[in-house]
ZADRENRO-551422 format. One record per residue (C-alpha): residue number from 0; x, z negated, y negated; residue in one letter. Coordinates in nm, 3 decimals. Layout:
atom seq NUM | c1 X | c3 Z | c2 Y | type A
...
END
This chain:
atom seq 0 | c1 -0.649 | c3 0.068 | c2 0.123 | type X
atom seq 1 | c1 -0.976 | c3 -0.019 | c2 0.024 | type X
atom seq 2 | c1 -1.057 | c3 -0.241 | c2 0.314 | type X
atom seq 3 | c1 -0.721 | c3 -0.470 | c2 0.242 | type X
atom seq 4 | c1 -0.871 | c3 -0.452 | c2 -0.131 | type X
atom seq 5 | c1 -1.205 | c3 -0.583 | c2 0.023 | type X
atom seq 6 | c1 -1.015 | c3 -0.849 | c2 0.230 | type X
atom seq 7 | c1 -0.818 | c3 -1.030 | c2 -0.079 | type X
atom seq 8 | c1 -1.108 | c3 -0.978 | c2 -0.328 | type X
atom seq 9 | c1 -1.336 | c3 -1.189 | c2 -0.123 | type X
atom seq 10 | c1 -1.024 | c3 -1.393 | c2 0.009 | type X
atom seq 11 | c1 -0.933 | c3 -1.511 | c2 -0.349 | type X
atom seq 12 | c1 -1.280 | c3 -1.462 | c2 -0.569 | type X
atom seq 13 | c1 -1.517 | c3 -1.504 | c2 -0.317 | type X
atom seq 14 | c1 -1.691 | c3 -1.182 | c2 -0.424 | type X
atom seq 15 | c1 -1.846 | c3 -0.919 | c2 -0.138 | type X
atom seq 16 | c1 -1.731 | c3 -0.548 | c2 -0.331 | type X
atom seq 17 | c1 -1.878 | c3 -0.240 | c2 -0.112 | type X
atom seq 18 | c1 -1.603 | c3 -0.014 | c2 0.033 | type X
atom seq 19 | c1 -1.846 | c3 0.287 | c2 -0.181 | type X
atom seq 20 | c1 -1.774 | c3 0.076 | c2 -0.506 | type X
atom seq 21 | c1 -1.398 | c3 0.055 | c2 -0.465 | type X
atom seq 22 | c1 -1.406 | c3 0.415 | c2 -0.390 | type X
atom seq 23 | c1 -1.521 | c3 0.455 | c2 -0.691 | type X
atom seq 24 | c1 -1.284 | c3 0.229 | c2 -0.897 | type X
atom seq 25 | c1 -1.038 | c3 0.345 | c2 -0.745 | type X
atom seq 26 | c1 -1.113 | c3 0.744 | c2 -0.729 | type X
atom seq 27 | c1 -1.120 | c3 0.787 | c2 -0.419 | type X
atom seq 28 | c1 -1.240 | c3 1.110 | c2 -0.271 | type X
atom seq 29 | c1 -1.330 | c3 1.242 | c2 0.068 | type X
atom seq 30 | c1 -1.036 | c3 1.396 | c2 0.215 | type X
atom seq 31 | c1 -0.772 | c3 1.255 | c2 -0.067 | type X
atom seq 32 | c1 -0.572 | c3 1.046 | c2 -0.043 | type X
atom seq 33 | c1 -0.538 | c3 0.708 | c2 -0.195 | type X
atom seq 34 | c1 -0.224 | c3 0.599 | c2 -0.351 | type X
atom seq 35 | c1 -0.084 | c3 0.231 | c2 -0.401 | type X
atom seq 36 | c1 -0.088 | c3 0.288 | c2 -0.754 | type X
atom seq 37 | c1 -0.458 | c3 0.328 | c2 -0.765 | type X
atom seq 38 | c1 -0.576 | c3 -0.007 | c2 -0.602 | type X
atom seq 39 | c1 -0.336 | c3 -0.242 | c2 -0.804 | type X
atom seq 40 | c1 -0.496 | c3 -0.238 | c2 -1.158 | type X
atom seq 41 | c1 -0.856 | c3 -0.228 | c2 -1.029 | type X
atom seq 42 | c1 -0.704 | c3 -0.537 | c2 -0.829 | type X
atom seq 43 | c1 -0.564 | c3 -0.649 | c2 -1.183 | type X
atom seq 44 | c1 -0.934 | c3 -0.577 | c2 -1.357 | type X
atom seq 45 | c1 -1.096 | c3 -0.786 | c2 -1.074 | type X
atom seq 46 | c1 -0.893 | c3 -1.062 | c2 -1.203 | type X
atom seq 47 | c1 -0.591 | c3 -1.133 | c2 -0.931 | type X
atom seq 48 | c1 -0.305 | c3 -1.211 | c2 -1.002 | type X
atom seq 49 | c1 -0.080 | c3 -0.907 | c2 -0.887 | type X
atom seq 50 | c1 0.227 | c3 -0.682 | c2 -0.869 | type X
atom seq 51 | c1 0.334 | c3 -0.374 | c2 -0.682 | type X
atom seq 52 | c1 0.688 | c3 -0.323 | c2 -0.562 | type X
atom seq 53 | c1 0.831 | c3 -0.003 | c2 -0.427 | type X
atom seq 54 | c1 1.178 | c3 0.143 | c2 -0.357 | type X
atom seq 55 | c1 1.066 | c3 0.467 | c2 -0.548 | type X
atom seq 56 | c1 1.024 | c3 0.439 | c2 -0.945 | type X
atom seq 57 | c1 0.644 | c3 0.568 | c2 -0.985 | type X
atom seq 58 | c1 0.674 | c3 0.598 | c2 -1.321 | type X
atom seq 59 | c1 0.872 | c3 0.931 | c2 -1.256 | type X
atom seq 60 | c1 0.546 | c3 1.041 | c2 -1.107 | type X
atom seq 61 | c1 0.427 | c3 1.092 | c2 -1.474 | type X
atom seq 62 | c1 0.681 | c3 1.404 | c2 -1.504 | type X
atom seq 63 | c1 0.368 | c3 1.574 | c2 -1.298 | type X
atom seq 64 | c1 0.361 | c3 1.811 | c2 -1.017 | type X
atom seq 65 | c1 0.748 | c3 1.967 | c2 -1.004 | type X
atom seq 66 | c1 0.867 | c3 1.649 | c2 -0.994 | type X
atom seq 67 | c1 0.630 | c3 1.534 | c2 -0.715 | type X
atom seq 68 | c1 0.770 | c3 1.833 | c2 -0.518 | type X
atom seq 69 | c1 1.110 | c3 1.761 | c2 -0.620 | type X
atom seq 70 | c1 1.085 | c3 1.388 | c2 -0.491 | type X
atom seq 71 | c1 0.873 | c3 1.500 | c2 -0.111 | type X
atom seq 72 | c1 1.091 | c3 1.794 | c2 -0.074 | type X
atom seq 73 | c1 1.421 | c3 1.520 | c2 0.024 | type X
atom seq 74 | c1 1.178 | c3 1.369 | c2 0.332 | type X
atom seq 75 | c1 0.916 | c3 1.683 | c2 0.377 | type X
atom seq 76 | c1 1.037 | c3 1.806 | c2 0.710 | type X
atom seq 77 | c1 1.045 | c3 1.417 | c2 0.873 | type X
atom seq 78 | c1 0.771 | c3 1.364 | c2 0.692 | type X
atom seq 79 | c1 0.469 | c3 1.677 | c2 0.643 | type X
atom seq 80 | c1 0.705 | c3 1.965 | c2 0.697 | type X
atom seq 81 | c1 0.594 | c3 2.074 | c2 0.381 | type X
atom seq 82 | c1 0.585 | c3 1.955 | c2 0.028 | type X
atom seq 83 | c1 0.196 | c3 2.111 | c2 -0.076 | type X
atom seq 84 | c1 0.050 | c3 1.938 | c2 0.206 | type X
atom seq 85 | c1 0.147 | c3 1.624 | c2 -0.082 | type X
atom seq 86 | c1 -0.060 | c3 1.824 | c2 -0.314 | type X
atom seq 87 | c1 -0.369 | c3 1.927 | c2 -0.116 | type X
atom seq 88 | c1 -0.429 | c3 1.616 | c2 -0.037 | type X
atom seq 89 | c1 -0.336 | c3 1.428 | c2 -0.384 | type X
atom seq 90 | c1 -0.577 | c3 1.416 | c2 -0.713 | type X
atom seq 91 | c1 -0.298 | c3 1.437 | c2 -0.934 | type X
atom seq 92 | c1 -0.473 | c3 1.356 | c2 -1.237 | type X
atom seq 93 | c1 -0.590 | c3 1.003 | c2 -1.117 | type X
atom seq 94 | c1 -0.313 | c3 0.955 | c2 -0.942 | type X
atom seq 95 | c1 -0.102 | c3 0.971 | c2 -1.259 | type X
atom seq 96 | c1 -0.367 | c3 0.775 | c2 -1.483 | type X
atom seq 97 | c1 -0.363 | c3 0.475 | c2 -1.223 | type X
atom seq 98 | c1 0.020 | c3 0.486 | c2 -1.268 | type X
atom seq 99 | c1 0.016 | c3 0.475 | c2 -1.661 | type X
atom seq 100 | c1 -0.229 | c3 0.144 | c2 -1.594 | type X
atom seq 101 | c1 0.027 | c3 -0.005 | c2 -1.407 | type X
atom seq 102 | c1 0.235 | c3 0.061 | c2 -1.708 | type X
atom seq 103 | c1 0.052 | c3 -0.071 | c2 -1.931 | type X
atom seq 104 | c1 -0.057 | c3 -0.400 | c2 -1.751 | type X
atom seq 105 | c1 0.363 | c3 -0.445 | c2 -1.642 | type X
atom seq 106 | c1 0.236 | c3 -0.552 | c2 -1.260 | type X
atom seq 107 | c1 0.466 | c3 -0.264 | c2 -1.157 | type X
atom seq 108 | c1 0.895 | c3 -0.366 | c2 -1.031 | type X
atom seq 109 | c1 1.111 | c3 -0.072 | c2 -0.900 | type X
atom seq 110 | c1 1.277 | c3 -0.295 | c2 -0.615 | type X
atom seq 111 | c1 1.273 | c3 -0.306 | c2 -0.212 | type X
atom seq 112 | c1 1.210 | c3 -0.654 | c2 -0.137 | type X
atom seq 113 | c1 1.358 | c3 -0.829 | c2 0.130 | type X
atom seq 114 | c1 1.138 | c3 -0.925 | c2 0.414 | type X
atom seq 115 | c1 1.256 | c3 -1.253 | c2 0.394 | type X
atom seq 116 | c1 1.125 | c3 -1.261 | c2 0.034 | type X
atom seq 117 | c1 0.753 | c3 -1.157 | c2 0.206 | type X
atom seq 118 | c1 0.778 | c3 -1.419 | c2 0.434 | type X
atom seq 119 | c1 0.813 | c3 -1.711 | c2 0.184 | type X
atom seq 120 | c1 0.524 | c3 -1.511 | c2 -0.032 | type X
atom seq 121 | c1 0.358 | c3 -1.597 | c2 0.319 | type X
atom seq 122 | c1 0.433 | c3 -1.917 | c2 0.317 | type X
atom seq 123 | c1 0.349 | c3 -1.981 | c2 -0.049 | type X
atom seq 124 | c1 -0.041 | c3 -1.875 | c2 0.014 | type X
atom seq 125 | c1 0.012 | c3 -1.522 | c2 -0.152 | type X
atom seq 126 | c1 -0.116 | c3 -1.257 | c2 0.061 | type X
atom seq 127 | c1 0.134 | c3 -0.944 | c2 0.118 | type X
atom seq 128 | c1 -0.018 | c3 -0.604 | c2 0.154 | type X
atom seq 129 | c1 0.187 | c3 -0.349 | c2 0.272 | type X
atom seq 130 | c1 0.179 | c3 0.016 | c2 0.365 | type X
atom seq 131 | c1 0.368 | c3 0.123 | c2 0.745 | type X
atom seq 132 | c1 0.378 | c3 0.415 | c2 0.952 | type X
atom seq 133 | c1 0.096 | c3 0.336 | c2 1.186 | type X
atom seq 134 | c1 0.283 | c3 0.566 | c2 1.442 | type X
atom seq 135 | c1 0.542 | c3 0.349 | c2 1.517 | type X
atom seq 136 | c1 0.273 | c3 0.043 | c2 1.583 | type X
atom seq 137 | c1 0.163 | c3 0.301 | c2 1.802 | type X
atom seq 138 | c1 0.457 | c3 0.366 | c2 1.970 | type X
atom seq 139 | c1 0.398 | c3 0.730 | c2 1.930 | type X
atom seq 140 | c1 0.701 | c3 0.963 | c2 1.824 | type X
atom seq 141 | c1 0.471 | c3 1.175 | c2 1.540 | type X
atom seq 142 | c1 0.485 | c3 1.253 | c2 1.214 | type X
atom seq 143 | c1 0.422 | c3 0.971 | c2 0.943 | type X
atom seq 144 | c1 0.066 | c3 0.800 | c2 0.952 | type X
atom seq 145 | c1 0.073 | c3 0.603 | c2 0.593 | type X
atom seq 146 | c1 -0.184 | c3 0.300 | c2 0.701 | type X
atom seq 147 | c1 -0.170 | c3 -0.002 | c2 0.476 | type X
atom seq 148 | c1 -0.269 | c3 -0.378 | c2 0.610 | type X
atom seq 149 | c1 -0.341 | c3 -0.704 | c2 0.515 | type X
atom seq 150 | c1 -0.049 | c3 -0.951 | c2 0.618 | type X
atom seq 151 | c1 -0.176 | c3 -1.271 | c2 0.710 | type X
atom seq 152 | c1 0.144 | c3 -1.474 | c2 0.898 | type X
atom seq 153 | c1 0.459 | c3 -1.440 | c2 1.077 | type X
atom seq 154 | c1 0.649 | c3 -1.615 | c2 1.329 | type X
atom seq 155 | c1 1.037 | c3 -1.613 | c2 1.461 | type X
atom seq 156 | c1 0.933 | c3 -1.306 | c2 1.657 | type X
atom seq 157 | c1 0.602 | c3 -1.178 | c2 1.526 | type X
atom seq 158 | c1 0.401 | c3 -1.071 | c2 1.203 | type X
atom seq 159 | c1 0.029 | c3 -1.082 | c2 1.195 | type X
atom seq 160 | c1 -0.205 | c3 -0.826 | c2 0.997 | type X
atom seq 161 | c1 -0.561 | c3 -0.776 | c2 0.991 | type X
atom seq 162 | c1 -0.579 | c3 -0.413 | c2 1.154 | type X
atom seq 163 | c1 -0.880 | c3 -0.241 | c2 1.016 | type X
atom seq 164 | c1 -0.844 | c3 0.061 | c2 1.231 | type X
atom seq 165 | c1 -1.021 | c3 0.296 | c2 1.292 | type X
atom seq 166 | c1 -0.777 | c3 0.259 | c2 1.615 | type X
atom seq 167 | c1 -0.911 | c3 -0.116 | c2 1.792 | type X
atom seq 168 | c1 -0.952 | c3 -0.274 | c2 1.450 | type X
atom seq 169 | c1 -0.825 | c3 -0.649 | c2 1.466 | type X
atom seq 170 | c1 -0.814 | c3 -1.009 | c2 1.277 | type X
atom seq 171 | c1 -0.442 | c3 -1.100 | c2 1.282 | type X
atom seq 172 | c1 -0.327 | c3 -0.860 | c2 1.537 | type X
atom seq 173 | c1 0.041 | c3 -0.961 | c2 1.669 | type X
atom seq 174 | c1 0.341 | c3 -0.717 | c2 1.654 | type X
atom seq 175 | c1 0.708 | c3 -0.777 | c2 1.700 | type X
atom seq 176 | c1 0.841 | c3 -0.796 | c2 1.385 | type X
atom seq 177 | c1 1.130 | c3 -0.570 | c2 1.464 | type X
atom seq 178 | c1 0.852 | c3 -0.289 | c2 1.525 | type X
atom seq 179 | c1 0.670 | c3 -0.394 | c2 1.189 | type X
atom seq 180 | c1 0.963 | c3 -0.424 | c2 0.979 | type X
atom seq 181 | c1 1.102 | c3 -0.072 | c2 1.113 | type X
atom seq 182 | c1 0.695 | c3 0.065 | c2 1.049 | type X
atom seq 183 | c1 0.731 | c3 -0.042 | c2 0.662 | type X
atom seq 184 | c1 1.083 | c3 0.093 | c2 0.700 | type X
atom seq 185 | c1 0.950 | c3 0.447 | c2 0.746 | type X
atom seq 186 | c1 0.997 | c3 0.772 | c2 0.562 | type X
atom seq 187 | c1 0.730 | c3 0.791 | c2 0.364 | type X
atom seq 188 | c1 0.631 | c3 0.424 | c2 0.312 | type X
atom seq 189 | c1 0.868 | c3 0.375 | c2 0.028 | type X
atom seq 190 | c1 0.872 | c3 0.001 | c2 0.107 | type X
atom seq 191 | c1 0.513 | c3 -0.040 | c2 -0.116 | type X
atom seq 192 | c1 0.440 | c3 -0.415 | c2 -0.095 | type X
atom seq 193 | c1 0.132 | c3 -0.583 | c2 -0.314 | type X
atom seq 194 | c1 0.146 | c3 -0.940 | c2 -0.331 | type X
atom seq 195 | c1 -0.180 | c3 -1.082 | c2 -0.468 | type X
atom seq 196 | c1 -0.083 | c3 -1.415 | c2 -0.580 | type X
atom seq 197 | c1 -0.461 | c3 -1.522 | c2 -0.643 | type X
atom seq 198 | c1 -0.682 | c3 -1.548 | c2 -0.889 | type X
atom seq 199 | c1 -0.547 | c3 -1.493 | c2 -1.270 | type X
atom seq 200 | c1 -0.521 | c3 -1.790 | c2 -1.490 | type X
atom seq 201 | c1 -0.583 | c3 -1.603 | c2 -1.802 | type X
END
């Protein structure tokens, strides 16, 4: 997640950040993971123009722990087979501060968008970044890989991401869009899309 950060920051403001400083914005420690909730507002305090969409209302995430195991335990066995794998590998306590900044900013909207809907963001000049199962880019029949790119175009039969790896990174690698769109579809994705819009006006 950091790389896409990296990607639009310099993209829209021109500005080189160090993947070990958006670590740090973001809280990012080794052998966490990062959640989408923790890159928008440090996306926000850069000064883009931006707002996170997801199927799943995040905001329930500030009921803490139970209900983080209540909400993984529907998906765990086609996901991690088990719900405390979620919790090993989650710092709750900035995951849940980075949600009450979306909350407070309002860059947050509890809807799946249509991928029609990304594709005239697309067109529009906003840049789409979106987290898949890397698995089924892959083609491999495992359990979910949560990797999120950088969209950068799409034709009739294709959509085009940056690929940062560490698999054969890529600028604007090509994949069916039947195989993308069923990627983003994945348990465990919850449809997360950020479109940056570009730089804030105010």
């Amino acid at each position: 997640m950091q790389v896409a950060m990296k990607c639009v920051i310099k993209y829209f403001l021109n500005k080189d950040i160090s993947l070990e400083k958006l670590d740090r914005l973001t809280g990012r420690k080794n052998n966490f993971w990062t959640w989408t909730s923790q890159i928008v507002p440090v996306l926000y305090d850069f000064g883009l123009d931006v707002k996170y969409y997801s199927k799943t209302d995040i905001k329930l995430f500030l009921n803490g722990k139970e209900f983080i195991k209540k909400h993984f335990g529907e998906d765990a066995e086609k996901i991690l087979k088990f719900t405390d794998v979620i919790l090993k590998f989650t710092d709750v306590n900035i995951l849940l501060d980075s949600i009450r900044k979306l909350m407070k900013y309002s860059i947050f909207e509890k809807r799946k968008l249509e991928f029609k809907e990304i594709e005239d963001h697309i067109s529009k000049g906003h840049v789409p970044l979106m987290l898949i199962d890397y698995n089924k880019i892959a083609g491999r029949e495992e359990l979910y890989q949560g990797h999120f790119v950088v969209v950068t175009g799409f034709d009739e039969n294709n959509v085009y991401h940056h690929e940062s790896g560490p698999e054969n990174p890529e600028p604007n690698k090509k994949v069916s869009k039947q195989i993308f769109i069923e990627a983003w579809n994945a348990n465990g994705t919850d449809n997360d899309v950020v479109i940056v819009y570009g730089k804030r006006k105010n």
